[in-house]
C-alpha positions as CSV (number, residue, x, y, z in Angstrom):
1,X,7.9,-3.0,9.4
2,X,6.4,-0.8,6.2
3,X,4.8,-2.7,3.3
4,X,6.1,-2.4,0.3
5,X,3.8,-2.1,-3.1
6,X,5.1,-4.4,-5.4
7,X,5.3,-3.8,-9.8
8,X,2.5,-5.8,-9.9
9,X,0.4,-3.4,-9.0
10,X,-2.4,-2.3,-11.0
11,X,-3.7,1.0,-9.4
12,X,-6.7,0.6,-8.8
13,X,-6.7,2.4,-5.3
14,X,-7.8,0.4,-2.8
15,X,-4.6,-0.1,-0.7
16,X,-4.7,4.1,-1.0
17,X,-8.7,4.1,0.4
18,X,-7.7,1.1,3.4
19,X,-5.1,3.2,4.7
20,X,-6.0,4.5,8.3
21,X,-2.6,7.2,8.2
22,X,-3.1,8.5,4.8
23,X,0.4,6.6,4.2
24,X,0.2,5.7,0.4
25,X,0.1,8.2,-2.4
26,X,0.0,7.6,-6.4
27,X,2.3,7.5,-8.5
28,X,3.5,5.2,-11.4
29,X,2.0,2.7,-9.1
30,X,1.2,3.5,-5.1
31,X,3.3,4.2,-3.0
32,X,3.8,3.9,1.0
33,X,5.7,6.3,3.0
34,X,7.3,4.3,5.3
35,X,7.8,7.1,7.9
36,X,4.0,7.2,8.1
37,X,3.1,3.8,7.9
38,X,2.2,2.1,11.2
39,X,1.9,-1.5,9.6
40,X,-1.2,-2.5,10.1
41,X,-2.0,-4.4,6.9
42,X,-5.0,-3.2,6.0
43,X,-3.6,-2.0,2.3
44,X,-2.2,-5.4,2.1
45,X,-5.9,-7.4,2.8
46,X,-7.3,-4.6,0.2
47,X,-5.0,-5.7,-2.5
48,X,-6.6,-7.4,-5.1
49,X,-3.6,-8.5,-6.6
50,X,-1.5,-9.3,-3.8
51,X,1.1,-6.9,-4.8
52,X,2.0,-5.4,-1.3
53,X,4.1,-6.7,1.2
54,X,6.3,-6.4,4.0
55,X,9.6,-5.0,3.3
């Protein structure tokens, strides 16, 4: 299942730089692409604010 990056998030980028697929882009806050996203929760452990999670 794709992760979802919650309005918590603060962009700073490092769910962007964990990404393995390239899968999340900026924008008002990051975004995943969920047809590129293979769900391997790597963004998610990067998260210093908890703000991603499984949709």
């Amino acid at each position: 299942m794709p992760r979802k990056i919650l309005d918590t998030c603060v962009g700073c980028g490092s769910c962007q730089a964990a990404c393995p697929v390239d899968a999340i882009s900026e924008g008002d806050i990051f975004k995943v692409d969920p047809d590129k996203c293979v769900d391997c929760g790597a963004c998610q452990e990067a998260c210093p604010t908890d703000s991603i999670t499984e949709e």
